[in-house]
Every structure is written in structure tokens, then in C-alpha cells.
N, C-alpha and C positions, 0 to 999 in steps of 0.2 A: 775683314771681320770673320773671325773664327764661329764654327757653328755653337758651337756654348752660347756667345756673346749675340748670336741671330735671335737664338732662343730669346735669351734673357728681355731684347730688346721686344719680341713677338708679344710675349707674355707682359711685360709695361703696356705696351699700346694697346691691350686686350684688356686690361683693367683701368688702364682712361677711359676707353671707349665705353665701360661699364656703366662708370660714373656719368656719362653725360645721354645716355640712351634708354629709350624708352622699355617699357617692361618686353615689347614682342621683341625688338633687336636685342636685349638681353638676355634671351634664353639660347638665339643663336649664338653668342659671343659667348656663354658659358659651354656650350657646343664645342665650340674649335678650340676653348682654354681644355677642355677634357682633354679632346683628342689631343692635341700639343703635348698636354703634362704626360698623357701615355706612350707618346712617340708613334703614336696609331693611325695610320692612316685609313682613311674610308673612301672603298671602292663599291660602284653601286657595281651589280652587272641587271644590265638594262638589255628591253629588244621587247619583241609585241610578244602577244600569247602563245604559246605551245612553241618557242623556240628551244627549250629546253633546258633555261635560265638556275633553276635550282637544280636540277641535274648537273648542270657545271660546277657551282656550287658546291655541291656531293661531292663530285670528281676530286677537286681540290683541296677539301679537308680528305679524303679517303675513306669516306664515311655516309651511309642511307642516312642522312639525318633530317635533311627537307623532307616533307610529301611530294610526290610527282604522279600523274597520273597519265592518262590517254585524253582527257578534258582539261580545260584551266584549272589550275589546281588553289598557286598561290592567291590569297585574299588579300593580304597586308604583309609591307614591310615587315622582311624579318632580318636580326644584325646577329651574325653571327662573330664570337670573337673566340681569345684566346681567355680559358680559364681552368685550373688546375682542379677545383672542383665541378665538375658536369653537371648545367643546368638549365632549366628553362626560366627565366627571367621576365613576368609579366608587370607590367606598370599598367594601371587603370587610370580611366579620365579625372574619377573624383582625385586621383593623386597616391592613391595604395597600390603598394607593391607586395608579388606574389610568386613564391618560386615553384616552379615545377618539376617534373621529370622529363627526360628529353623523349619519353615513348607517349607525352600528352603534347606534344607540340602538334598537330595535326588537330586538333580540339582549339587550336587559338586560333591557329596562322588561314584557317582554308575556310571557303565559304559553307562546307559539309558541316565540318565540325563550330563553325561559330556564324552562323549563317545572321545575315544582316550586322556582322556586329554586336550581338546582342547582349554580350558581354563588358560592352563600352571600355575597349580596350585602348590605352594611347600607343604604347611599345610594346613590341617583345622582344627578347634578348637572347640568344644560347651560347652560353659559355661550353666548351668545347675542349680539350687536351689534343687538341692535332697541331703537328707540326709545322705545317705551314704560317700556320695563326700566331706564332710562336717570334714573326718576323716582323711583329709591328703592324696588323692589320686588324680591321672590322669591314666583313664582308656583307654586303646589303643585298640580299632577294627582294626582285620586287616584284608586285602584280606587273601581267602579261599588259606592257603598256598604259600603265596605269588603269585603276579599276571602275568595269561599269556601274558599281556603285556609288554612290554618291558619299557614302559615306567614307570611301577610300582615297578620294579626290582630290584631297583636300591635303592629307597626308601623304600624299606619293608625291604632292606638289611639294613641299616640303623635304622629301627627302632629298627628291632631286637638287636642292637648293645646297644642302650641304655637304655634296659629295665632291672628293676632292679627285680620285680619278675613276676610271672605268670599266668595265668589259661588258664591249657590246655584241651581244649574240644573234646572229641571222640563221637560218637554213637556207635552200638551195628550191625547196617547196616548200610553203608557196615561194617565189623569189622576192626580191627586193621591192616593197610597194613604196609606193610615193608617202603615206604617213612614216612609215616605216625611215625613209630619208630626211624625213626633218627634225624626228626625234634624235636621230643621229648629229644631225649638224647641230640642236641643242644638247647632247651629250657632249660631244667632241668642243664645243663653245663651252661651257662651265668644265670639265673635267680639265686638270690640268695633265694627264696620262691618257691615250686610250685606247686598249685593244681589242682587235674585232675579231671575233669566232666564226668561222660558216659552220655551223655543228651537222650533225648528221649526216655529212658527207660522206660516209660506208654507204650509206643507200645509192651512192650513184656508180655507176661504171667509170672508167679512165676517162672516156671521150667529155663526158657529160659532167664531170667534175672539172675537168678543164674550164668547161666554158664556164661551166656556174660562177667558176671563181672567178673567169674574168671579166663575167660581167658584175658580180659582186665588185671586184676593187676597182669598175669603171665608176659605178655609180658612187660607193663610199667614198672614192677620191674626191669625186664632186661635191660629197656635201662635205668633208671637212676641206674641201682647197689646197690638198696636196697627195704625192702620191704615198697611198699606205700596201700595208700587206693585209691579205686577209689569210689567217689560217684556218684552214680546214683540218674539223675534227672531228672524231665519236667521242662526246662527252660519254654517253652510255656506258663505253667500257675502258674509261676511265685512262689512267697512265699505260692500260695494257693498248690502247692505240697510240701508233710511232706519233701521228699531228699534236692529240692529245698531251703524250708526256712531252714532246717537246715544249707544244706553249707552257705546262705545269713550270720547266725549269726556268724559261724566260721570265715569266710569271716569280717566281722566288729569285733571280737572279735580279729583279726589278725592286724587288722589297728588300733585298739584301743591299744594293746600290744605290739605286736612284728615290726611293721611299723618302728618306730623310727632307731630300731637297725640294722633292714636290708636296711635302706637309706644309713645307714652310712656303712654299708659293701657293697654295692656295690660300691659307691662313690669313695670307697678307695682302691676298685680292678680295677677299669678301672683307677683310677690314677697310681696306682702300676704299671701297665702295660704299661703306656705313660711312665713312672721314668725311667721303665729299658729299653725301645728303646733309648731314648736319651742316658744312659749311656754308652749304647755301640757305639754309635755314638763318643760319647767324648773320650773314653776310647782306640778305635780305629785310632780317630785323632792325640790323645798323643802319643801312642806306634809308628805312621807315624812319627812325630817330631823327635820323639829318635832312627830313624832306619835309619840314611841320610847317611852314606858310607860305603863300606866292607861286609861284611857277612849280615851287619846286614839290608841291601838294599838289598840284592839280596833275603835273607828272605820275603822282604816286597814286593820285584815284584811277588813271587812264589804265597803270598797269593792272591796280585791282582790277578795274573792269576787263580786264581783257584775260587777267586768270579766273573769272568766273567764267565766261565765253569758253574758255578752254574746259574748265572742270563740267560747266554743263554738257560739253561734247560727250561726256558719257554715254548720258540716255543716245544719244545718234546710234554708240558703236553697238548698244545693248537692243536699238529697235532695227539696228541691220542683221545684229546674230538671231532675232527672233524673227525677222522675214527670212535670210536663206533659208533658216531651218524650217519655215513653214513651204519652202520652195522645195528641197530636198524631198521633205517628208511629201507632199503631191506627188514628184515623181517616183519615189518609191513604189506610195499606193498602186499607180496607175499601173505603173510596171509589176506590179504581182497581180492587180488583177488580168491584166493581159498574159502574165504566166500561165495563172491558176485554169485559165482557158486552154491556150495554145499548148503548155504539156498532158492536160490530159486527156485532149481529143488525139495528139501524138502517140502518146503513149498506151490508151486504146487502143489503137487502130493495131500497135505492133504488137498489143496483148492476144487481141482478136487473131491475128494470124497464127504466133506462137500456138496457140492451146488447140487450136483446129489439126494441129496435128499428135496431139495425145488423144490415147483411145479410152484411157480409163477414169473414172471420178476422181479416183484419188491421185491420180498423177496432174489431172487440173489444178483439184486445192492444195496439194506439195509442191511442184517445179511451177505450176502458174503463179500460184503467189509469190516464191521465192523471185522470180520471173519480175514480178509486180515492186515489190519490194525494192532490188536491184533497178529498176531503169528510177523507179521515185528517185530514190536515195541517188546519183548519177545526176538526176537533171535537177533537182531543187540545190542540191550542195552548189551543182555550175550557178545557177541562176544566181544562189545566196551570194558567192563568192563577186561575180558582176556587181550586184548591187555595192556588198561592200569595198569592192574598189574604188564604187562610184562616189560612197558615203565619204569614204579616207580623201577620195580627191576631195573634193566638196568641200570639206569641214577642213585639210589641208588650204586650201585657198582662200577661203576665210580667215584662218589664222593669220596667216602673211600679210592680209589686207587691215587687219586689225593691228595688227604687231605694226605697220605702215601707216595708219594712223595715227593710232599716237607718239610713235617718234615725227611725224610731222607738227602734232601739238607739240609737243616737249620741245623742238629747233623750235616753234611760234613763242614759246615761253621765254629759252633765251637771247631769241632777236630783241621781244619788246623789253628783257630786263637791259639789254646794251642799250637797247635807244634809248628808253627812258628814263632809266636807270644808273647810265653807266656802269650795271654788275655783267661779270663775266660768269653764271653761272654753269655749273656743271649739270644738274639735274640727269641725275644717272640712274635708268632703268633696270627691271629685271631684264638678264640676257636668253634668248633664246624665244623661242613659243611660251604661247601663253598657255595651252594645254597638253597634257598629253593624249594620246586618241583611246577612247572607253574600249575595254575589251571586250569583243564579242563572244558569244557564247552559245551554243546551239547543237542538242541534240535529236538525231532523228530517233524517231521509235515507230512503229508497226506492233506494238504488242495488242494481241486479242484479248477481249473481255473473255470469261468464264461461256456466257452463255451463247458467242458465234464460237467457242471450239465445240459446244454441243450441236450446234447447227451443223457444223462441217462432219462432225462425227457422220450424223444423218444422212448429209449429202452422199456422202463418199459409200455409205450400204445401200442406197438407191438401185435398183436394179439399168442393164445396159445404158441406154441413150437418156431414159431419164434422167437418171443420176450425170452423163456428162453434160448433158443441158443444162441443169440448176448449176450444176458447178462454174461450167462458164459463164452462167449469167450472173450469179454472184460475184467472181473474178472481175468480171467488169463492173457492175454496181461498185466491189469494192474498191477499184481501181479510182472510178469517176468521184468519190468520197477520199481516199486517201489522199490525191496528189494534192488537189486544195488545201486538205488540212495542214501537207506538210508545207506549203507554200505559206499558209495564211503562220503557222507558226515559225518561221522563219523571218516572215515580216514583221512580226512582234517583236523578235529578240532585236531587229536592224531598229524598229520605231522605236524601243526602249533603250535603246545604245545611243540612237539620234538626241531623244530629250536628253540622256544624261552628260553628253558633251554640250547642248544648251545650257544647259544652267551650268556647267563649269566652266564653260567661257563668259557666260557672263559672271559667274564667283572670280576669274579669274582680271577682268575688266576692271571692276572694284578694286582689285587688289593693284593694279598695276598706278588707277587713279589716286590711289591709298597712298601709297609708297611716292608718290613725285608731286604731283598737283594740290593735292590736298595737302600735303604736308605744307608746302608753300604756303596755304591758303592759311593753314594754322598758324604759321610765323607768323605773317602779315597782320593775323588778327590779334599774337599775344603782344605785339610791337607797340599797334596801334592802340593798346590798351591803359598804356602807360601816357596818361594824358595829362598831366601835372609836369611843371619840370625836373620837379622831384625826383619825381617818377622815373621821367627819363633819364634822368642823370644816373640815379641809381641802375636802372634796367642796361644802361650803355656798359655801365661796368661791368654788368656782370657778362655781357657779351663779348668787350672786349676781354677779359680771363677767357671764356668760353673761345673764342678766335686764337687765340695765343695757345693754348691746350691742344685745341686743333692741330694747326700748323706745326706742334712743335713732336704731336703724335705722326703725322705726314711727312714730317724729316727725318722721325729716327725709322720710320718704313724705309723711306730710300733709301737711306745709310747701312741699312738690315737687307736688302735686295741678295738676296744669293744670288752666286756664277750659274749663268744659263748652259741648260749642257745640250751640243748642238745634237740632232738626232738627223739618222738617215735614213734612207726610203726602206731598209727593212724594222726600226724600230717602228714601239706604239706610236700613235699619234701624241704630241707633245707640243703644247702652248707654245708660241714664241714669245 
């Protein structure tokens, strides 16, 4: 089958699947009819905070057109595409749309300019006149590992769902964390493309770029299961670095060749995966119709009962995510207030030494504070950065245990539909994690009020030993005051990163019981609802049409299967 003929067949199956699916599968399936009619493929580029995600992005159109900063920058998905008139494209929740200009994009996309959302934005969009874009693409920024806002949560989960291939961005520092690996092996699992970046590798010497990388492509191999490359680049200075413009061509020689074919293989895996929920819906309904008295009812209440068993396993998975997380959070506490001690009778002590050897007032309150400043900021960032390795592991193994749950329900649901049933159901999951990990966010600051720079003034005209006595003794006061505070805010931003991955595992719990058990749960009840033979007669028919529609949308996909193109250990990672 010629690709015309792929198509044609892609776009029937996408307007059956319309017709028989609910309003939220519907907006996805109008989703991939877009991107199809445009020959457009959508690539997220994914990775945790400050890897330099929209700076790639930048690099790739040849254009400052993201914000980027020295802090998280991006707040919400942003899709950049190809459009002859330049623009900024805002969609709002109520459903109005609003164009803008591309020098107010920084006013939507960041939490500076649109802080909490406050705008209640659903999309933004920037059409762009760059060449690359020009190849069949819509490129997707996203928050730094999806966002610690709650309100971003939700839609970064969403994006990730309809993205058809990748680029995944690491740096070299911090290295490769354990969240950071399993976001990937969820990237590399739905993307059907997918390339890894170590960005910022100018900052390393030869030796040390060596290893980064190889311990970069040790770990990525592992989490996608075979071996990849990783290239190392300066997105910063764009195609003018050799790593750089190399991936740029790989990069367009992929949209140029292989684009076509991996539209249409995602296209027809996220349809695949709407075919077979429905079918077990139908499949389910029919087997209710033919089980109405004797043995063969009391089969069909046992199943009931045993997918309520299952759908109540809920609340289990929702009061396990809310004890770790009341575990976690303990240990944090305890763990900063054990910091907020031990660094700043440490850090004292090496204050006290330092400044004993300055003679003047004002060289205490200048080099001793800077002095003071410097070891905080040193030992609270170490501290921060422990903890949140600690938080990523934690909430990483959690996830796993979760995600391992319910595919243990979900096999429980197809054993008892075979035993008791004789249905072979599919009940097909979302794939990968169930979250992505909340971006942390954290700035240190030391700035003085008005009225201690008047005090220092003071200090610092004091005459001889007086003046360096207050000074030191202030240095230390302010020492013993500073390092807590920067500790205790530090633990804030981890406490408030911690609840917001709570309630998005459990938003994301719901959602996983939503999509497979529940649904069931809703066949079973609209089957059983038809309690006349009437009823059922009627209700049969239109299931069997609904069965037949199915199956017949499930044939022209395999018959529609494009040629796999095999890849070797220096291509992207690519689906088998």
C-alpha cells in the first residue's frame, strides 16, 4: 500500500473512531486528523528544569523567540509551527481565541509574565516563517519536567500523550538523576523517534566530556533498552557549535525522510489503543446480554463483584500515595532541622576564624559578609540538592509501585473476564508513569533591608576595636539568622513541590481508573440496563454493528501498517 492510500485509510479509521467515541477521546482523534491533514508531525522536546529545552528550540528555528533565563523560565506548553504570517496564537479556557505579537509571548508562556495562570489560558500557539518548520513539523516546549503548579499538571500530562516523537535534553550538571530516567524511558515508550541532547557540553574540558557522555549513553541505554547515542551540544550558540549544527542536519534530514512514516505510526498506535478500549466495552456488553439467567448470571454478578474489588482498589493506591508522602515530608523536616543546626554552628565557627584576621570595620561588614554569603549559598544549595535527589528517588519509586499495581489489577480483571466470562479482554493502559516529577524552583537571596544598610553604615565609622567588635558580632548574629532562613526556605519550595506531585498522582490515579476499570464498570452497567427482551434484542444490535465497525476499523489499520525502517546504534531511538 502506497502512502496516499495509508493516508486515506488513517483518516477513515479516524472518522469511525469519531463516530463511536466519547466527547474526551474525541478532541484527541480531532488532534491527530489535524496533524495528519497537515502532514505535521509533533515533537515534544522534553528533560527536567534549566536543561536548556527552549534554548534548543531557539537554536532550531534560528531565532530568540522562547524566553530563557538563568531560573525556570517556561510555565506552559508552547507549539511552535510553521506560519507565513508571524504570530502569537492564544486559545482561552472559556474557548476564545487571541492573536498576538511574537515580543508578547513572554506575558503568556512564563510564570513572570502570567503568574498562576491567571489568564486561564488552554493553548498557545507561535506561527513562525523559519525554515526548518517548513518540513512538516510543530515543535512543543515544555515546562522543566512538568510544572510545579498544579495548574500546569494536568496539561503537560496531556501533551505528553499526543506527542509523536522527541528530543530529549540532559546536561552533564547536574548528571543524569533517577527521575530524570524514567521520564525518559516514558518519553522513549510513547515517542515513536527519539533524540537525546547532553547540551551544554562547552562547559566541560575533553576528559570530562568524555566521561559525561559515557555515562550519559550508559544510563539512557538502560532506560530505553538498547544502545543509543547521545550528542553532545552548545544549544547556546546555536549551529555556530560543530555538535550543534550537526544534530540541526540530522534533525531536518529526519523530517525530510523518516517524518512521513512515523506520523503515520503514531497516528495508528494511539488509534489502536482507543479500537481496543472500545472493544472491550462492546465485547463485555454482549457477553451481559447472553448471561441473563442460571449459572450463567450468577457468573456475571461474581465478575461484577470482583470489578468493584478492583475499582475500589483505588482509595488503597490514593491512601499509599498519601502516606509516603506524609513519610517523605518527616524526613525532610527532620533533615533541615538537623541542617539548619549543624551548618550554622559550622559555618560560624569558619566565620569566626575568617574575620579575626581582618583589621578594619569595614573590611568585616564587605569580605565577611560576602564571606557569609558564599559558604550559605555552597552549603544550603548542597543540602537542597540531597534532599531533592532524595524527593526524585522517593516519588520515583512510588510511581513504579503504582504503575505495578494496577497493571496487577488490570491482569486481575482479564483472568476473571476468561474464567468467567470466556472474554479475552485487552484493557489497555496508559503507557509509561503516571506523573511527571513537579519542577523545583528555588532562589537564594541575602538582600538587606534599608535600615541594617544604615546600621552598617554606623558600624563601619565606629572608631578602632569598637567598630571591629560590633562588626563581628553582627557578622555572626547575622550569620546564625541567615543560614536557617535559607534552609527553612528551601524546605518550603521541596514541601510545596512534594504536595504538588501528591495530588498529581493521585489526579493521575483517577485518571488511569477512569480510562480502564471504570469504563468497564460503565459497560456492565449500560448492558445491564436493558432489562426487557426488547430491550436486549435491540441493545444486541446495535452492539453487534458497533463490533463489526470495530474489527473492520482494526483490519484496515493492519492492512494500513507502513514498512518498519530498521535503525542502527547511531540513529534516534525508534519504536520497534
Amino acid at each position: 500500500m502506497d502512502a496516499m492510500d495509508r493516508r486515506a485509510v488513517l483518516f477513515g479509521v479516524l472518522d469511525g473512531l469519531a463516530e463511536l467515541a466519547d466527547p474526551g477521546d474525541r478532541e484527541r482523534i480531532d488532534g491527530l486528523r489535524e496533524r495528519l491533514a497537515a502532514d505535521r508531525i509533533r515533537v515534544l522536546v522534553a528533560g527536567e528544569a534549566k536543561r536548556g529545552k527552549s534554548t534548543v528550540v531557539n537554536a532550531l528555528v534560528g531565532r530568540a523567540v522562547l524566553p530563557t533565563g538563568v531560573t525556570p523560565v517556561t510555565a506552559m506548553a508552547t507549539v511552535v509551527r510553521h506560519g507565513r504570517r508571524e504570530r502569537v496564537i492564544a486559545r482561552y479556557a472559556d474557548g476564545r481565541t487571541e492573536e498576538r505579537g511574537l515580543d508578547e509571548l513572554a506575558d503568556l508562556v512564563t510564570e513572570r509574565g502570567n503568574p498562576g495562570n491567571r489568564l486561564r489560558l488552554a493553548s498557545v500557539t507561535v506561527d513562525l516563517d523559519a525554515g526548518l518548520l517548513n518540513h512538516g513539523v510543530e515543535i512543543v516546549d515544555t515546562p522543566g519536567t512538568g510544572s510545579v503548579y498544579e495548574h500546569n499538571t494536568a496539561e503537560a500530562e496531556r501533551v505528553l500523550e499526543t506527542m509523536d516523537a522527541a528530543v530529549f535534553v540532559l546536561t552533564a550538571d547536574p548528571p543524569l538523576s533517577a527521575a530524570e530516567r524514567a521520564l525518559l524511558e516514558r518519553v522513549a515508550e510513547s515517542s515513536v523517534t527519539t533524540f537525546i541532547l547532553l547540551n551544554k557540553a562547552d562547559r566541560l574540558s575533553g576528559a570530562e566530556r568524555e566521561e559525561a557522555l559515557a555515562f550519559a549513553a550508559e544510563h539512557t541505554s538502560r532506560a530505553v533498552g538498547r544502545d543509543i547515542a547521545v550528542r553532545p551540544v552548545c544549544a547556546r550558540a546555536g549551529t555556530g557549535d560543530p555538535g550543534f549544527a550537526a544534530f540541526a542536519r540530522d534533525f531536518t534530514d529526519y523530517l525530510s525522510g523518516g517524518r512521513a512514516g512515523d506520523l503515520e505510526e503514531s497516528v495508528a498506535r494511539q488509534a489502536q489503543r482507543l479500537i481496543d478500549r472500545l472493544t472491550d466495552e462492546v465485547s463485555l456488553q454482549r457477553r451481559v446480554l447472553d448471561m441473563r439467567g442460571g449459572e450463567a448470571a450468577r457468573r456475571l454478578e461474581t465478575f461484577r463483584e470482583r470489578l468493584d474489588v478492583v475499582a475500589a482498589r483505588r482509595r488503597d493506591a490514593v491512601d499509599l500515595v498519601e502516606a509516603e508522602s506524609r513519610r517523605l515530608l518527616a524526613a525532610l523536616n527532620d533533615q533541615a532541622d538537623k541542617a539548619a543546626r549543624g551548618l550554622t554552628s559550622r559555618i560560624t565557627n569558619r566565620i569566626a576564624t575568617a574575620v579575626g584576621e581582618l583589621s578594619k570595620p569595614d573590611e568585616v561588614e564587605r569580605e565577611g559578609r560576602d564571606h557569609v554569603v558564599d559558604l550559605t549559598r555552597t552549603a544550603v544549595e548542597t543540602w537542597r540538592d540531597q534532599r531533592r535527589r532524595s524527593l526524585e528517588e522517593g516519588l520515583s519509586d512510588l510511581d513504579a509501585r503504582l504503575v505495578a499495581m494496577l497493571d496487577r489489577e488490570l491482569a486481575v480483571v482479564r483472568d476473571d473476564a476468561a474464567e468467567l466470562l470466556d472474554l479475552d479482554l485487552a484493557v489497555p493502559a496508559e503507557e509509561g508513569r503516571l506523573i511527571e516529577d513537579p519542577r523545583f524552583f528555588y532562589v537564594f537571596t541575602d538582600n538587606a533591608g534599608q535600615t541594617e544598610l544604615l546600621a552598617g553604615a554606623i558600624r563601619r565609622h565606629l572608631p578602632g576595636e569598637l567598630g571591629r567588635r560590633r562588626a563581628r558580632e553582627h557578622l555572626l548574629r547575622e550569620t546564625a539568622e541567615l543560614v536557617p532562613k535559607q534552609v527553612g526556605r528551601a524546605r518550603a519550595d521541596l514541601q510545596y513541590r512534594l504536595a504538588e506531585a501528591t495530588r498529581a498522582l493521585v489526579r493521575a490515579i483517577d485518571h488511569r481508573y477512569a480510562t480502564t476499570v471504570d469504563r468497564l464498570v460503565s459497560a456492565l452497567g449500560a448492558a445491564t440496563a436493558a432489562t426487557e427482551d426488547t430491550q436486549a434484542r435491540t441493545r444486541r444490535r446495535e452492539l453487534d454493528e458497533r463490533a463489526a465497525v470495530l474489527s473492520d476499523l482494526g483490519s484496515r489499520l493492519t492492512s494500513a501498517a507502513a514498512p518498519k525502517v530498521t535503525a542502527h546504534s547511531r540513529e534516534p531511538v525508534r519504536r520497534s
